[in-house]
Backbone bond lengths (Angstrom), bond angles and torsions (degrees), N, CA, C in turn:
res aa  C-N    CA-C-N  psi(-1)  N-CA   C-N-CA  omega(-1)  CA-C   N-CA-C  phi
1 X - - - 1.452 - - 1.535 108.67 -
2 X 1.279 119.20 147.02 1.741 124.08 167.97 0.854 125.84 -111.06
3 X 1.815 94.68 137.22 1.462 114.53 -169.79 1.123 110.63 -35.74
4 X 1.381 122.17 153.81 1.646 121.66 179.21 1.590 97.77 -107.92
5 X 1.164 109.24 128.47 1.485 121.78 -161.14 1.936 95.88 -81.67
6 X 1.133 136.12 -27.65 1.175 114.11 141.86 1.088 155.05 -17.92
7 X 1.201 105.09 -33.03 1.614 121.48 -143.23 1.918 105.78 -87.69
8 X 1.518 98.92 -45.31 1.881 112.56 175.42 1.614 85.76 -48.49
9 X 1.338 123.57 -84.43 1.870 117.66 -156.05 1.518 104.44 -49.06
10 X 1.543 142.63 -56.47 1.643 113.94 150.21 1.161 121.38 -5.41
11 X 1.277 120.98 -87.72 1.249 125.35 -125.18 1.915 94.21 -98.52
12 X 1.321 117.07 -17.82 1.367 132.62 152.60 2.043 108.08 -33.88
13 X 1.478 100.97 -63.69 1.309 112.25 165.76 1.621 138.17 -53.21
14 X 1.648 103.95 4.51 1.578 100.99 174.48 1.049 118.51 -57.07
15 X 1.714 130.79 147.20 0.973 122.05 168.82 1.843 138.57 83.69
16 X 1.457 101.34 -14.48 1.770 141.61 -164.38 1.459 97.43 -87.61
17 X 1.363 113.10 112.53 1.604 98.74 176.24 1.612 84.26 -126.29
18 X 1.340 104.32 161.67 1.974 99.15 -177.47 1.987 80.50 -154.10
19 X 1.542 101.50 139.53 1.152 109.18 160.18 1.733 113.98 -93.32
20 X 1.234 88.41 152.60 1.266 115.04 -155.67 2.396 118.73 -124.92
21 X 1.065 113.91 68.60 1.853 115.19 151.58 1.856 66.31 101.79
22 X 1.324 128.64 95.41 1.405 140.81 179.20 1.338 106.73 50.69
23 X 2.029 101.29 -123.71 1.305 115.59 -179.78 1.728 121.44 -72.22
24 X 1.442 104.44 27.57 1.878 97.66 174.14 1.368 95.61 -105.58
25 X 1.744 122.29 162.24 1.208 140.27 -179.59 1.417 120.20 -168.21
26 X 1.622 99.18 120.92 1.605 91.24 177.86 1.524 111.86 -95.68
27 X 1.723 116.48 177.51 1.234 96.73 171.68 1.873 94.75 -138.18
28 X 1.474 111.59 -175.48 1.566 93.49 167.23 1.581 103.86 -162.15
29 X 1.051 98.55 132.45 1.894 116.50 179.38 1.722 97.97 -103.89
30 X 1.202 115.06 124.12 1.191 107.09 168.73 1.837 110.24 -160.58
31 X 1.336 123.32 110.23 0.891 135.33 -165.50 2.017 119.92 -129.17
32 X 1.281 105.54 145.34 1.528 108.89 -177.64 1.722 115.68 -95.27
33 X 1.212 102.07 120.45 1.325 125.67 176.54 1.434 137.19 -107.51
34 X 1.053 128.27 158.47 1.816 119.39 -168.36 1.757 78.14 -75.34
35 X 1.729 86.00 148.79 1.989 95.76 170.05 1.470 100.11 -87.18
36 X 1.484 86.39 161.79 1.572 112.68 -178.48 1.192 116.16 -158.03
37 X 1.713 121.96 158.28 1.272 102.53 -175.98 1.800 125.40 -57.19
38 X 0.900 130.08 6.55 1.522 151.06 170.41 1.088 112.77 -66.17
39 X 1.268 92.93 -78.01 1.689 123.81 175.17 1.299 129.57 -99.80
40 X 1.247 131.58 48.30 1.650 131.84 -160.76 1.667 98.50 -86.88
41 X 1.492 134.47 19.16 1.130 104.74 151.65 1.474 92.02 -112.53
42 X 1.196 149.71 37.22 1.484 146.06 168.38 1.274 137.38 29.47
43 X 1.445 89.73 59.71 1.683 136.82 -166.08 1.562 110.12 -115.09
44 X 1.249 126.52 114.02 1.757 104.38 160.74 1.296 111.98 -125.14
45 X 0.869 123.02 117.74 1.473 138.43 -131.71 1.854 122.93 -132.75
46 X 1.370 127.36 104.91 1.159 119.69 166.89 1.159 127.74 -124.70
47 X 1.432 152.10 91.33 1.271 155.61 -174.60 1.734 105.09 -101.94
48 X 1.575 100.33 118.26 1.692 123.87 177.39 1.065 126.74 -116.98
49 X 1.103 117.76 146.77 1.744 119.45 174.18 1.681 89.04 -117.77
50 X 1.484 95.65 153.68 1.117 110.99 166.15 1.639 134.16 -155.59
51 X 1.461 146.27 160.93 0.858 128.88 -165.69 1.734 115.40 -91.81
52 X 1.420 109.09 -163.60 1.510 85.99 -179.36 1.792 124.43 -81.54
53 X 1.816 81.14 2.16 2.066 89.22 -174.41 1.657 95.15 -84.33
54 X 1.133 109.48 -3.91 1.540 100.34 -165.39 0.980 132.17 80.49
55 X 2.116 119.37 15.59 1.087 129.65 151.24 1.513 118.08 -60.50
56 X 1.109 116.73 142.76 1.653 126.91 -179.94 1.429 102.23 -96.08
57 X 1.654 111.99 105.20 1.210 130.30 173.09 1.840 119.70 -55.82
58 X 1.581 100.92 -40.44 1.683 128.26 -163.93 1.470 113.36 -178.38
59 X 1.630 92.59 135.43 1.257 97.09 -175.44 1.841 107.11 -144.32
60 X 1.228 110.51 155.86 1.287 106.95 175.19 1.741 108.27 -116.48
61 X 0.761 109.53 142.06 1.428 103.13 -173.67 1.685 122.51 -165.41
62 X 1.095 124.45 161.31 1.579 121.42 168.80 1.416 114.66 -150.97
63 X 1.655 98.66 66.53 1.585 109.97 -162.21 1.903 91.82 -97.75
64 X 1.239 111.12 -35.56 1.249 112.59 -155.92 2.253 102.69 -132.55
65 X 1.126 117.98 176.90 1.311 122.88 159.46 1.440 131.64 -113.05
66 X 1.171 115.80 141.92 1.540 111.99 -155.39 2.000 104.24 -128.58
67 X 0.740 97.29 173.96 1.634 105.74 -176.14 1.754 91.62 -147.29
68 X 1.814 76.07 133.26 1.850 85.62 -176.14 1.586 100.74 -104.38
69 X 1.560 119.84 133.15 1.108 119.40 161.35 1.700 107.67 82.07
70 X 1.868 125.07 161.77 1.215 112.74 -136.99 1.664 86.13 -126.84
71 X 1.045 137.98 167.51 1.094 172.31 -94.42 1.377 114.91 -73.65
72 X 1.575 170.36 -140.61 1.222 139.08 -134.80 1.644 113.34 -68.69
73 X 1.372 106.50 -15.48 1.980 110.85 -174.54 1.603 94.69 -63.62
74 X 1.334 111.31 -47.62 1.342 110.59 -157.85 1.415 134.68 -26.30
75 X 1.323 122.34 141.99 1.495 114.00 -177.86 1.575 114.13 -116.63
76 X 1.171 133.92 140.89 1.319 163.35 -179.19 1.511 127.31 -111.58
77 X 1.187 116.44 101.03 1.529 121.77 173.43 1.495 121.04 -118.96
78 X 1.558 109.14 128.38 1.225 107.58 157.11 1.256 153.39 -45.22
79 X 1.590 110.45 -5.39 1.367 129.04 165.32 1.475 111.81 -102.48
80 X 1.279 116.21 143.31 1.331 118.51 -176.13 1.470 103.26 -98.55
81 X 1.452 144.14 21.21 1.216 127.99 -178.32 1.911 97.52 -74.71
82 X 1.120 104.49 177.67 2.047 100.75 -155.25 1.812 104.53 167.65
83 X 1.000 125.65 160.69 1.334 108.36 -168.74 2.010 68.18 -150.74
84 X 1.258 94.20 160.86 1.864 111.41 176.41 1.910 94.28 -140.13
85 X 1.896 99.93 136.80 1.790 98.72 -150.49 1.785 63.01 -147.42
86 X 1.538 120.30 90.89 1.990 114.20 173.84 1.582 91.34 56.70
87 X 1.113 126.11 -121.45 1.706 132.84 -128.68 1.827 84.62 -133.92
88 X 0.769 126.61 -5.13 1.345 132.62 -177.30 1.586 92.54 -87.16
89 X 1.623 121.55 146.12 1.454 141.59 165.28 1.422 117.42 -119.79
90 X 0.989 159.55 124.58 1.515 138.29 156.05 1.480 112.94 -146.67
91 X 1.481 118.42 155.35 1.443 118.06 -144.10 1.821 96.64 -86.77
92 X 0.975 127.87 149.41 1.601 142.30 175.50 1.589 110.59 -106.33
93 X 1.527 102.82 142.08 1.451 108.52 174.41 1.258 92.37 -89.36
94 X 1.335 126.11 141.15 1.036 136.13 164.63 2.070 117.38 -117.91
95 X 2.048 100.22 103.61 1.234 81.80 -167.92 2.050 100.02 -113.30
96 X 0.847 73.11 -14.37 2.376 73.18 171.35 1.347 95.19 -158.25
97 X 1.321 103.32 172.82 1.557 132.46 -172.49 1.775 94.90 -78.43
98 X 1.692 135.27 -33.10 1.366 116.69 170.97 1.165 115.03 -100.81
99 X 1.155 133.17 37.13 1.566 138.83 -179.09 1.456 73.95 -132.05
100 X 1.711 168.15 -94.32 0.829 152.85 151.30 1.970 119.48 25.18
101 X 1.087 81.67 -74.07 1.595 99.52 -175.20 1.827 104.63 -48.51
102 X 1.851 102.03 -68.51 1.073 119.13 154.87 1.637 124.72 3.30
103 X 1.462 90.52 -86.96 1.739 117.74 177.43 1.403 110.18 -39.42
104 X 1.587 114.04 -62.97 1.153 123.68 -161.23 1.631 105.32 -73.26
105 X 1.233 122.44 -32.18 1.418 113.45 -169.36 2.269 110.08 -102.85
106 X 1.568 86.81 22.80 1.621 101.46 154.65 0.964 111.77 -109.17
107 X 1.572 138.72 -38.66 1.273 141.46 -176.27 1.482 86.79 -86.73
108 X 1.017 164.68 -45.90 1.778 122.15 159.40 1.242 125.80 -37.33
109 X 1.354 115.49 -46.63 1.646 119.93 -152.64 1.860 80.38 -77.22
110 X 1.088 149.18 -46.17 1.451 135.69 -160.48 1.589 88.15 -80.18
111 X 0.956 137.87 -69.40 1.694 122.71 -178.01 1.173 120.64 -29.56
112 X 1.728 110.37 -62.79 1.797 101.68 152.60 1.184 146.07 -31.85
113 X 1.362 97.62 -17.02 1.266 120.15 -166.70 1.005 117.09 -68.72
114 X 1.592 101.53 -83.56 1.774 138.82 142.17 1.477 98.93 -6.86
115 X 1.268 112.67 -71.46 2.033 108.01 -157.85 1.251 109.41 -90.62
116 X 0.774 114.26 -12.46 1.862 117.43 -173.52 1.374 108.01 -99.37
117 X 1.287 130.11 85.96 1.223 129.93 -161.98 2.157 97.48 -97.26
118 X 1.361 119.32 127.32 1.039 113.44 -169.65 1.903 99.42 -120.53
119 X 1.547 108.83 128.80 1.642 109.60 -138.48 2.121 74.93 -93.50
């Protein structure tokens, strides 16, 4: 398989938090790991927005595994990729590190959106 030429500017970003339109700020953990069924692109990965209290507005991440939705419908995946949107969870395709990148820095710009009211 080939390297996904994405992937160096990720992982360039460990650790990088930059504020962002006043009190918003993202931050990003992103590190390479042996794959697994979890993680089979061998990524562990958290990119956040947050407000200025340091509530986490959205996050993308594949720290943990999640189950979407409640009792026999429910769905279950062996991959932990998952995005967190407030109290809301739901599972993410995860197909490269800039389709990743991508994702995450649209679902800021509409949150900005939402709160940043410009008169």
């Amino acid at each position: 398989m080939a390297r996904d030429p994405s992937l160096d500017n990720l992982l360039y970003l460990d650790g990088v938090s930059y504020v962002i339109d006043g009190p918003f700020w993202v931050k990003f953990e992103v590190r390479q790991v042996h794959e697994t069924p979890q993680k089979p692109h061998g990524l562990d990965y958290s990119l956040t927005l947050h407000d200025g209290t340091g509530l986490r507005l959205l996050g993308f991440d594949n720290s943990h595994a999640i189950t979407e939705g409640s009792g026999p419908g429910s769905k279950t995946r062996i991959e932990y990729d998952h995005t967190h949107k407030g109290q809301r969870v739901r599972f993410y395709s995860y197909s490269d590190a800039g389709t990743l990148m991508t994702d995450f820095w649209m679902e800021v710009d509409k949150i900005l959106k939402e709160r940043i009211k410009t008169p």
